[in-house]
C-alpha positions in Angstrom: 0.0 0.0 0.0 1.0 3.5 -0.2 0.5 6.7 1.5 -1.0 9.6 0.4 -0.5 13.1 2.5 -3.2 15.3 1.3 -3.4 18.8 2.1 -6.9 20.4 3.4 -7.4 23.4 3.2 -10.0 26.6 3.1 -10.9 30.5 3.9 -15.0 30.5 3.4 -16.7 29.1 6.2 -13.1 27.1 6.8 -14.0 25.1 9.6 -17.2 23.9 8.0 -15.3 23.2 4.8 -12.6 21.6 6.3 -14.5 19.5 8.4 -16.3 18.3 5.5 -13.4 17.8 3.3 -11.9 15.4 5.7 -15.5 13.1 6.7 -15.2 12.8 2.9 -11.5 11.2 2.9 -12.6 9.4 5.6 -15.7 8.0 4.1 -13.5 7.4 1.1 -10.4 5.8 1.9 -10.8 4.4 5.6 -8.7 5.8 8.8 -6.8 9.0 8.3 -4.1 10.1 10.1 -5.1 14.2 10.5 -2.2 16.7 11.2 -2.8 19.6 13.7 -4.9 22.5 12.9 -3.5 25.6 12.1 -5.0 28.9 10.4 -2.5 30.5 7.9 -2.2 33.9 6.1 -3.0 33.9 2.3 -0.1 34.2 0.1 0.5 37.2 -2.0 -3.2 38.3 -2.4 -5.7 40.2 0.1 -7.7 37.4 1.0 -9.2 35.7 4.4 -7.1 33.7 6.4 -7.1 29.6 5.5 -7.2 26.6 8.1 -5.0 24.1 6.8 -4.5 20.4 7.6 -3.0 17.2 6.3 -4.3 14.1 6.3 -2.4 10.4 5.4 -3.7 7.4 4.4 -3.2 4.0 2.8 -4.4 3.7 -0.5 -3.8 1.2 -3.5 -5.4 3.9 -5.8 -3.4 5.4 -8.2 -1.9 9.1 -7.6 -4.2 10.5 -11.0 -7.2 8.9 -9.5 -6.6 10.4 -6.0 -6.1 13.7 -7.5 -9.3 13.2 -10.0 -11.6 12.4 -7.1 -10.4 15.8 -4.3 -10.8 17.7 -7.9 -14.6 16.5 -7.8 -15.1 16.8 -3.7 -13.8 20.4 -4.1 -16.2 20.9 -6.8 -19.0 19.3 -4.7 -18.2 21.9 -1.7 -18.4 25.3 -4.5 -15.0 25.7 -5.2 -14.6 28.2 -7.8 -11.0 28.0 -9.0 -9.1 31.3 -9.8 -11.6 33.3 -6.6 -9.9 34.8 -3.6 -12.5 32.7 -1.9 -11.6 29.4 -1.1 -13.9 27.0 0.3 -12.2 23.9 -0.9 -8.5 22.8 -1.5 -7.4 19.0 -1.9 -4.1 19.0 -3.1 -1.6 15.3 -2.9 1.2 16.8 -1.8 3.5 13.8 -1.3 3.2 9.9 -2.3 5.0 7.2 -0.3 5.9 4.2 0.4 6.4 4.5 3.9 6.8 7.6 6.6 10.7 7.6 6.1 10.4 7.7 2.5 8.7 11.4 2.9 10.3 14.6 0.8 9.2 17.4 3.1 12.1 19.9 1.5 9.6 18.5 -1.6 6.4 20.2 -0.7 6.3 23.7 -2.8 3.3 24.8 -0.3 5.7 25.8 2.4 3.1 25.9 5.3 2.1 22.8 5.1 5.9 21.3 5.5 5.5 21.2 9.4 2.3 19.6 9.6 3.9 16.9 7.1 6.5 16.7 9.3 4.7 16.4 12.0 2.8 13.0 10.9 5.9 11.4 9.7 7.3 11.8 13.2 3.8 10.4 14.9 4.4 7.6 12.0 7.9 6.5 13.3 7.3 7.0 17.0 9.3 10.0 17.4 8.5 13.3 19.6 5.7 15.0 17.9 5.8 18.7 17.7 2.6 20.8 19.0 1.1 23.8 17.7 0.4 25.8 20.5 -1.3 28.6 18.0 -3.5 25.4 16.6 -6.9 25.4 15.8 -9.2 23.5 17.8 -12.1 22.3 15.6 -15.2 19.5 17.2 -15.4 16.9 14.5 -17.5 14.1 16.2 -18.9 14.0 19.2 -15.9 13.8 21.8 -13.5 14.2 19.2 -11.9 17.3 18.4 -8.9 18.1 16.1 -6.6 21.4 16.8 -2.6 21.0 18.3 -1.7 17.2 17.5 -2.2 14.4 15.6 -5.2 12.6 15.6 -6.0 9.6 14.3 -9.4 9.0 13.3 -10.3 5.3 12.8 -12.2 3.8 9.8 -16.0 4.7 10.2 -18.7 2.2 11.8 -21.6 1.7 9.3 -24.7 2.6 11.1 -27.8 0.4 11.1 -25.8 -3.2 10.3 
């Protein structure tokens, strides 16, 4: 299997968006591994502030049909590309093998290196950093995602 780190990311209604974004990973690939929380300033253009994440997972899918289907779940949410408005942003910002095999001097989208980093070392057992200046965000009842990793395991069908 590989592993896909996705980033998350959004400025209109961003917590709603971003919640959504990641129950729909979830309900699409099984557990994800979720990054910290952290709200970042738009680069080079007057815009609202985003809340950006990254999320991991195993996946036999290929990279181009990972990238096909956050292209239509962005669409889904209202995403209208080239707007200073962003209420959805799936991007695959590194394919793996395995946690060690991760090029975070790779990632162009410089704020989401930490937060890549950040899962690797929760990956290998290693001190994890926390963002103090996190997020906090209620996902599910008695879950909530902001200053750590979180894993969140692979969803119970209801009514079986």
């Amino acid at each position: 299997m590989t592993l896909f780190y996705i980033g998350v990311g959004s400025n209109d209604e961003a917590e709603q968006n971003c919640r959504q974004m990641i129950q729909a990973l979830r309900q699409q690939f099984g557990s994800l591994l979720v990054s910290s929380l952290i709200q970042t300033s738009a680069e080079g253009v007057e815009a609202a502030d985003y809340y950006n994440a990254v999320v991991c997972f195993e996946s036999e899918a290929s990279p181009s049909s990972i990238n096909q289907w956050c292209k239509q779940i962005e669409d889904q949410l209202g995403r209208v590309r080239g707007s200073l408005q962003c209420r959805a942003d799936l991007d695959i910002l590194q394919v793996a093998e395995g946690a060690m095999d991760v090029k975070i001097s790779a990632i162009e989208e410089v704020y989401y290196r930490p937060l890549v980093k950040q899962l690797c070392h929760f990956q290998a057992g290693r001190p994890v950093s926390v963002f103090t200046d996190a997020v906090s965000m209620a996902f599910e009842s008695g879950v909530t995602l902001g200053n750590q990793p979180r894993l969140l395991p692979l969803l119970e069908l209801e009514g079986v």
